[in-house]
N, C-alpha and C positions, 0 to 999 in steps of 0.2 A: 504494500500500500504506500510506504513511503516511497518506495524508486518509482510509483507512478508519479503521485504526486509531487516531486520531487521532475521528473520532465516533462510534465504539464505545464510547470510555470516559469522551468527556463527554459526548457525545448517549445517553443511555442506549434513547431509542426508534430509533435506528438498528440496522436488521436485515442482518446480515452478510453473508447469502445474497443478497439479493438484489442490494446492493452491489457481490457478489463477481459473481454473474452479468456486471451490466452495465457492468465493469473491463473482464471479459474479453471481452465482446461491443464494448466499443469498440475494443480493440487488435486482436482480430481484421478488425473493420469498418474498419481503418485499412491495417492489412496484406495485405487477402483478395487484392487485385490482384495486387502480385508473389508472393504465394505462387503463385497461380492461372496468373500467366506462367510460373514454374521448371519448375511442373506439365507445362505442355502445351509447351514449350519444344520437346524433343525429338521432338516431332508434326511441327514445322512445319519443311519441306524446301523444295528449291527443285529443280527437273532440272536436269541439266549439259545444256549446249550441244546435245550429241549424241546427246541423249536417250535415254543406254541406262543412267545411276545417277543418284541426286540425294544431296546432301548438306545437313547439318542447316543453316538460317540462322546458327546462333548457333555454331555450330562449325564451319568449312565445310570440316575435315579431317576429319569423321566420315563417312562413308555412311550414308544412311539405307534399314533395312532388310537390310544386309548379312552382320547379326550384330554377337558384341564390344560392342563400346563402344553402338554404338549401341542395342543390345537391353535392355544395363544401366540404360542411362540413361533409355529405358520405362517399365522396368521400375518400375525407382525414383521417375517421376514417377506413374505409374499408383497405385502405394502409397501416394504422398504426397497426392495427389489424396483417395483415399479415407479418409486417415487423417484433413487438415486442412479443407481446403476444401468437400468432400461432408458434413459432419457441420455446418460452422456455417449453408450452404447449406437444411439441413434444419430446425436450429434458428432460422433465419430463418424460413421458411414455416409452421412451428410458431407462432410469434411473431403473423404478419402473419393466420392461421386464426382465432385463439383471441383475437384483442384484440378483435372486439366484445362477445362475453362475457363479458369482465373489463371492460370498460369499464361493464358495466350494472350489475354486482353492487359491492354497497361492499366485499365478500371479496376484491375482486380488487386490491386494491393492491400486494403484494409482487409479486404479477406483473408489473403495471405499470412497477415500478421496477425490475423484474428487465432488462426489456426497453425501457427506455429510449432506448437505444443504437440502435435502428429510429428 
């Protein structure tokens, strides 16, 4: 935030947006993994011995599938899923679509910079 801010107001050809873009596309591109693990965390089970429940890896007090806790925590990775990861997921392939035709045009700079962080 400071090195934006910071060539904002003496870079005056510094454009904010697209600065701002490619902040946030590195911190997510730094993050995406363990958000993407918490996400699907609750997926991944293992069976008991006796093959009649399994319980989560990462909790192995939960049952997976039994309801409660474990339904919650679906639930809440399923939401999380779509709220953080599905959306920069998209903004990537957006990104990786669209650069050869900003790359030909001389219009296409702020895109360019927007999307750095690829």
């Amino acid at each position: 935030a400071v090195i934006v801010l910071k060539k904002r107001f003496v870079d005056l050809g510094t454009r904010l947006v697209p600065e701002a873009i490619n902040a946030t596309g590195t911190v997510f591109s730094i993050l995406f993994i363990s958000i993407l693990v918490s996400c699907v965390s609750p997926l991944i089970c293992y069976r008991h011995p006796d093959k009649t429940d399994s319980s989560m890896r990462s909790h192995v007090s939960i049952l997976c599938w039994k309801g409660g806790e474990h339904t919650s925590l679906v639930t809440i990775g399923m939401v999380s899923f779509v709220l953080v990861p599905l959306p920069f997921m998209v903004l990537v392939a957006y990104g990786i679509f669209k650069y050869p035709k900003h790359v030909k045009s001389v219009a296409g700079k702020p895109f360019l910079l927007s999307f750095r962080f690829l």
